[in-house]
C-alpha positions in Angstrom: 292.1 -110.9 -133.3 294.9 -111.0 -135.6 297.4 -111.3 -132.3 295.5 -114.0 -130.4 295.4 -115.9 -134.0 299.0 -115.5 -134.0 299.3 -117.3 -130.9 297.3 -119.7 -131.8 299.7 -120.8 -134.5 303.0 -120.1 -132.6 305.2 -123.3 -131.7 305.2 -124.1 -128.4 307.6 -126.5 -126.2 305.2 -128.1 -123.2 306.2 -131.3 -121.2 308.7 -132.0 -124.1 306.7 -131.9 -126.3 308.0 -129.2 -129.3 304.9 -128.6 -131.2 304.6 -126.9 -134.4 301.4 -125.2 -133.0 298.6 -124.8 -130.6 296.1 -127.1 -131.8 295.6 -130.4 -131.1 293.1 -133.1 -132.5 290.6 -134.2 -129.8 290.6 -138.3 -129.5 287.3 -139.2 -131.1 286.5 -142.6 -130.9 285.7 -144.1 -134.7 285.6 -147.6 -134.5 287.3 -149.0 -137.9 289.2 -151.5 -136.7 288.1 -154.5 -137.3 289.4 -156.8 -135.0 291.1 -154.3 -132.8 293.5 -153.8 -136.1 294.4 -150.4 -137.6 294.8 -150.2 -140.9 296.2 -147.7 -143.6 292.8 -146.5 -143.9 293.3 -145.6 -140.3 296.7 -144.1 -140.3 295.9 -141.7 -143.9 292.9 -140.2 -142.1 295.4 -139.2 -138.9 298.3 -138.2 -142.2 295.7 -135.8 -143.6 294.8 -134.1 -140.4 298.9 -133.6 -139.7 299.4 -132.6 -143.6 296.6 -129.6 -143.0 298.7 -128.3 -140.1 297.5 -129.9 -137.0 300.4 -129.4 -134.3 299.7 -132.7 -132.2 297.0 -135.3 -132.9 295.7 -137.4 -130.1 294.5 -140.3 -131.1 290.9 -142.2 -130.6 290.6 -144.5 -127.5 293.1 -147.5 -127.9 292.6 -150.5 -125.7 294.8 -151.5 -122.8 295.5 -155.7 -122.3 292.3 -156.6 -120.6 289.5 -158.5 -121.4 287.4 -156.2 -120.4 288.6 -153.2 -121.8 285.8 -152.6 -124.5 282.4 -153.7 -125.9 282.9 -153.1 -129.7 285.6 -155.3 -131.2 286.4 -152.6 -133.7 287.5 -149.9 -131.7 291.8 -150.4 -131.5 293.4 -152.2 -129.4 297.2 -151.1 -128.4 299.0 -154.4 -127.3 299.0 -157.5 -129.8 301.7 -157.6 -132.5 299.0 -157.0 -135.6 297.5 -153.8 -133.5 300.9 -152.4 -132.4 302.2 -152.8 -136.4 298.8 -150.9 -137.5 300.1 -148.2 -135.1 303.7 -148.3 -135.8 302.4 -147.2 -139.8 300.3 -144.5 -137.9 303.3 -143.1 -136.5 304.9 -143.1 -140.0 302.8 -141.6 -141.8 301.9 -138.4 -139.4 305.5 -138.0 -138.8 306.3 -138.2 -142.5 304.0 -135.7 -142.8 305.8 -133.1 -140.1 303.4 -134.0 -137.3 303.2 -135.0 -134.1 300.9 -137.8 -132.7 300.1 -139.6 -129.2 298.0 -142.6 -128.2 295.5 -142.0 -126.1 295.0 -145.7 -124.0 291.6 -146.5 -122.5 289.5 -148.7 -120.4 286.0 -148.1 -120.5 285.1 -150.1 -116.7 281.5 -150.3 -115.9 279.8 -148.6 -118.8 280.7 -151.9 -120.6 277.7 -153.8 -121.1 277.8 -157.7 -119.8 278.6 -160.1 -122.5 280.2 -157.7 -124.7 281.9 -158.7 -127.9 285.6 -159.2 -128.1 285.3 -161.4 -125.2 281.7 -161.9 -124.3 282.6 -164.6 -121.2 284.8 -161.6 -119.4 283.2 -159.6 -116.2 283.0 -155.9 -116.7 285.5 -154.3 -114.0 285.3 -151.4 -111.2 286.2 -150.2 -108.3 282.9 -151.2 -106.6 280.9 -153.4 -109.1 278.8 -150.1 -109.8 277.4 -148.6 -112.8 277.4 -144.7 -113.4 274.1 -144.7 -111.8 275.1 -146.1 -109.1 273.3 -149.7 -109.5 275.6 -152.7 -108.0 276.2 -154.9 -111.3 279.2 -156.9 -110.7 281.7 -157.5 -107.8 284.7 -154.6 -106.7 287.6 -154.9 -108.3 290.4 -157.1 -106.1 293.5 -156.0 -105.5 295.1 -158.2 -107.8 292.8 -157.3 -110.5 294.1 -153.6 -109.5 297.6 -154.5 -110.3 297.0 -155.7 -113.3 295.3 -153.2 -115.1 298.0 -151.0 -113.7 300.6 -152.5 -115.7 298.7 -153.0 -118.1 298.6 -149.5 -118.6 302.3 -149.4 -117.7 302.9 -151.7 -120.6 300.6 -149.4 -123.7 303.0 -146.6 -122.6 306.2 -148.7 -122.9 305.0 -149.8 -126.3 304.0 -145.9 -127.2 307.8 -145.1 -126.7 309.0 -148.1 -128.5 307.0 -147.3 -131.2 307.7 -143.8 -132.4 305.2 -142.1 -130.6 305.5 -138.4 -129.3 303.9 -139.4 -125.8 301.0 -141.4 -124.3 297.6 -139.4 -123.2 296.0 -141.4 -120.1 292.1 -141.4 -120.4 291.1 -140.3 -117.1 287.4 -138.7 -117.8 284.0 -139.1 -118.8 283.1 -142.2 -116.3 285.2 -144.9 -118.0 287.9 -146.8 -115.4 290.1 -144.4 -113.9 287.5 -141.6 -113.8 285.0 -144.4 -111.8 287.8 -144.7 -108.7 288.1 -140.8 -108.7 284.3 -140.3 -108.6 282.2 -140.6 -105.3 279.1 -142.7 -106.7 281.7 -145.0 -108.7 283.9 -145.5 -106.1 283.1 -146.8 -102.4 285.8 -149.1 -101.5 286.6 -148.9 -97.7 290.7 -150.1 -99.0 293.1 -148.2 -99.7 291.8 -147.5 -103.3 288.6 -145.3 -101.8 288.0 -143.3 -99.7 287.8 -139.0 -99.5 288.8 -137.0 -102.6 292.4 -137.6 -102.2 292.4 -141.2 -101.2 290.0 -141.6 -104.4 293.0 -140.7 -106.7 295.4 -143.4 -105.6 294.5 -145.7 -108.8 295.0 -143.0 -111.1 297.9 -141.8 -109.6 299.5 -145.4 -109.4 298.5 -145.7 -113.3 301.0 -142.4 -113.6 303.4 -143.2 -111.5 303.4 -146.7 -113.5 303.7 -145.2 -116.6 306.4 -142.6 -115.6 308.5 -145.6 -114.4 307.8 -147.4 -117.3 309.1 -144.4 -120.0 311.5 -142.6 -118.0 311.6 -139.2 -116.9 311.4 -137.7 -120.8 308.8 -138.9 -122.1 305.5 -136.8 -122.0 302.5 -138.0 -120.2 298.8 -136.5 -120.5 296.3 -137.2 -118.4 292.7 -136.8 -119.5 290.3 -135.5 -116.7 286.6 -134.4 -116.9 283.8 -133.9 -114.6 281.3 -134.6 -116.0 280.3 -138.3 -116.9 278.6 -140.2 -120.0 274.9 -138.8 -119.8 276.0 -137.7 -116.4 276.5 -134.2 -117.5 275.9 -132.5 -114.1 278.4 -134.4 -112.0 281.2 -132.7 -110.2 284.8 -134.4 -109.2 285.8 -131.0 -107.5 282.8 -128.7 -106.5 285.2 -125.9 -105.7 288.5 -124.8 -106.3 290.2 -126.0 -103.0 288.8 -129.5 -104.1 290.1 -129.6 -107.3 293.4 -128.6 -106.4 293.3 -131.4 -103.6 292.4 -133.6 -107.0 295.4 -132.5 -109.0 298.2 -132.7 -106.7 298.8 -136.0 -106.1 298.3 -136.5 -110.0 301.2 -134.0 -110.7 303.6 -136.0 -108.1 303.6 -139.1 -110.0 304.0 -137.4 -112.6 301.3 -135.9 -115.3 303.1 -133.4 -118.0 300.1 -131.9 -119.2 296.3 -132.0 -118.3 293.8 -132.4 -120.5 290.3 -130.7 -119.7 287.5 -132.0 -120.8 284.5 -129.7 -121.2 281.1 -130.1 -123.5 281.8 -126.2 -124.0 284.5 -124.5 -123.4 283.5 -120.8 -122.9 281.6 -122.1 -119.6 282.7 -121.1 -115.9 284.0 -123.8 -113.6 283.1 -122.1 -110.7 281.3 -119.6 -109.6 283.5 -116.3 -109.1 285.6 -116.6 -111.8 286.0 -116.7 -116.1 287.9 -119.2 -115.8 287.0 -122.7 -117.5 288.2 -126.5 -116.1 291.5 -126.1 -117.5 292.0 -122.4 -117.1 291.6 -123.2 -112.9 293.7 -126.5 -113.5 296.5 -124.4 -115.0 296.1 -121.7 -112.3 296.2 -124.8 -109.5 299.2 -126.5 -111.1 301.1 -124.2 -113.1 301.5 -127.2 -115.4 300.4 -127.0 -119.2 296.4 -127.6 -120.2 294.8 -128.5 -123.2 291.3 -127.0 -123.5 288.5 -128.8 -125.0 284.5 -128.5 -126.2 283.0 -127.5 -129.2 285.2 -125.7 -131.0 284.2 -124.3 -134.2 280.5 -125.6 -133.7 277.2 -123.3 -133.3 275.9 -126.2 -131.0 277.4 -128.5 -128.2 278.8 -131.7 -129.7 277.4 -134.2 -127.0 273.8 -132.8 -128.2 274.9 -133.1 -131.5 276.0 -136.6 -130.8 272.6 -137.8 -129.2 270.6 -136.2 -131.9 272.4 -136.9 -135.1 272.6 -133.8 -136.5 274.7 -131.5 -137.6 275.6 -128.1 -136.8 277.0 -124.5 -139.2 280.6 -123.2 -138.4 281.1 -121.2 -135.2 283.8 -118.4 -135.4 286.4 -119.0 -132.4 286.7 -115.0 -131.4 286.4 -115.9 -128.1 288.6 -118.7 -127.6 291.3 -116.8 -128.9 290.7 -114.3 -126.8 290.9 -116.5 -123.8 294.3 -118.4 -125.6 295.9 -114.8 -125.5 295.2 -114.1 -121.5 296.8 -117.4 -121.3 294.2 -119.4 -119.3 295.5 -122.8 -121.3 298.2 -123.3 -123.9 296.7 -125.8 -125.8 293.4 -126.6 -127.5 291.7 -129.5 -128.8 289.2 -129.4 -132.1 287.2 -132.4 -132.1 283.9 -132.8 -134.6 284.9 -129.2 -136.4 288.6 -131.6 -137.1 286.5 -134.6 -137.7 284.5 -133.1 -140.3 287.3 -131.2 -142.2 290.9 -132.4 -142.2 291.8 -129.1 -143.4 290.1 -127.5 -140.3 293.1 -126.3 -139.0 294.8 -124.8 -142.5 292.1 -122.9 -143.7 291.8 -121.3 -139.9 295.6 -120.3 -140.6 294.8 -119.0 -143.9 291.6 -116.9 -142.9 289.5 -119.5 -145.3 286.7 -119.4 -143.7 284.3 -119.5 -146.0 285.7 -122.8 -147.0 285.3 -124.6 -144.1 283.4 -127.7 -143.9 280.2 -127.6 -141.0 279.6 -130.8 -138.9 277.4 -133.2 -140.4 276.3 -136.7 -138.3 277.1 -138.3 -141.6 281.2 -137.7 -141.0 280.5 -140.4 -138.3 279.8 -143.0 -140.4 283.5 -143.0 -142.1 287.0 -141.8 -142.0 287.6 -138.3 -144.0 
């Protein structure tokens, strides 16, 4: 253990990205932004997770320029000069503390309710008008509307470099916009947007080849993928290996640096046949870097968690080191275990583990 715990704290070089270590925090939507505005309240809790040793924060959800993009007027927006200041202090203060930090830019699609708050009077947007159950709400997404959101996307990661930031993350999972053209039930546009498997990934790919064009070839891009959906938990992208890599290729030509795999637990199987997990096959597909994600540190799933409220005791991380040493993924991402103690990451380095802080819903409710 003491080997694979060296790794885990090795620096590491992926996509440029020089990174003190291996662990990243996990984007975790908050919502404590009033007005789509960050505030210093916002950028100390990001300094104290960097201070305690984080290599890379990623941060929650931020909002591309769309109407549409969210239903909860506090969740951060990234365009706007009063949101872009709040992030440009962000920046500061991680980097002042010796850390590294990337936006992670979001539209959430269908799964925005109608007459949502910022902007109540906009239609919710996707590539067929459906919701994740499948039920026909509003009309498919036009062309035009297509391009837009594009560079609006093009336009979050232009301001990420501007800013100071290390990078951009793309949020391409869990059945908000981009994930709803690669999915099947999302997505059943007869254009050149839908389509089989591969045709599906056309929008997201566009998004990356956007962004690349739109930060130059340096400049590290991650692109958030997932299977499974928002109370969707079964659903499948890729139902085997060959589909998956069909998936990913077009996503590495225009451009993605690293992959971020999103699983509720990451010790799980992808497929039958294999140890691997979603990123360990994604890494094995690709050869391109991985972060690994899904209840790190936690005795319990965090969606569960989530739904119920609840806390959950520490959970010791034997096995995930193990796997970090065979070299399945190079990165992994701490989410509620981060959430609840911004020394999460320092006291794993230090062998503190008595003192470390167990998941309680109540770290929800404000910004450690």
């Amino acid at each position: 253990m003491t080997t694979a715990l060296d790794i885990l704290f090795q620096p590491i070089e992926l996509g440029g990205l020089k990174l003190a270590n291996r662990i990243v925090m996990a984007p975790m939507t908050r919502a404590f932004s009033p007005n789509g505005v960050p505030g210093e309240n916002v950028a100390a809790y990001y300094r104290r997770r960097a201070e305690n040793g984080v290599g890379l924060i990623v941060t929650e959800g931020t909002l591309i320029n769309h109407p549409a993009a969210t239903d909860n007027p506090n969740v951060p927006n990234f365009h706007g000069e009063a949101a872009l200041q709040g992030w440009a202090k962000v920046v500061e203060e991680v980097h002042a503390a010796g850390g590294k930090i990337i936006p992670q830019i979001w539209h959430v699609g269908m799964t925005r309710k109608p007459n949502s708050l910022p902007h109540p009077e906009a239609h919710s947007i996707g590539p067929s008008g459906l919701t994740l159950e499948g039920k026909k709400v509003e009309e498919p997404m036009t062309e035009e509307e297509i391009t837009q959101v594009i560079a609006a996307f093009a336009q979050a990661a232009a301001d990420a470099k501007k800013l100071g930031f290390d990078g951009v993350e793309l949020h391409g999972a869990h059945g908000y916009l981009i994930d709803q053209f690669l999915w099947e039930r999302t997505n059943q546009r007869t254009d050149r947007y839908g389509g089989d498997l591969v045709e599906r990934t056309r929008f997201a790919a566009e998004i990356v080849a956007a962004c690349r064009a739109a930060v130059g070839p340096d400049f590290p891009i991650v692109l958030r993928l997932s299977q499974w959906k928002s109370a969707q938990y079964d659903a499948k992208l890729a139902k085997t290996p060959e589909e998956l890599e069909q998936l990913l290729k077009p996503l590495v030509e225009a451009g993605v640096d690293i992959f971020h795999c999103s699983t509720r637990r990451f010790w799980e199987p992808e497929f039958e046949g294999s140890d691997l997990n979603f990123a360990g096959w994604t890494k094995k597909l690709t050869g391109k870097p991985v972060i690994t994600v899904g209840s790190v540190g936690l005795n319990e799933e965090f969606m569960q968690l989530f739904r119920e409220g609840k806390g959950a005791d520490v959970a010791d991380i034997d096995g995930l080191l193990e796997r970090l040493e065979r070299g399945e993924f190079d990165l992994v991402a701490v989410g509620r275990a981060l959430l609840a103690d911004p020394a999460w990451a320092a006291k794993i380095r230090d062998n503190r583990l008595d003192e470390l802080i167990p998941f309680q819903a109540e770290a929800l409710k404000t910004l450690v």
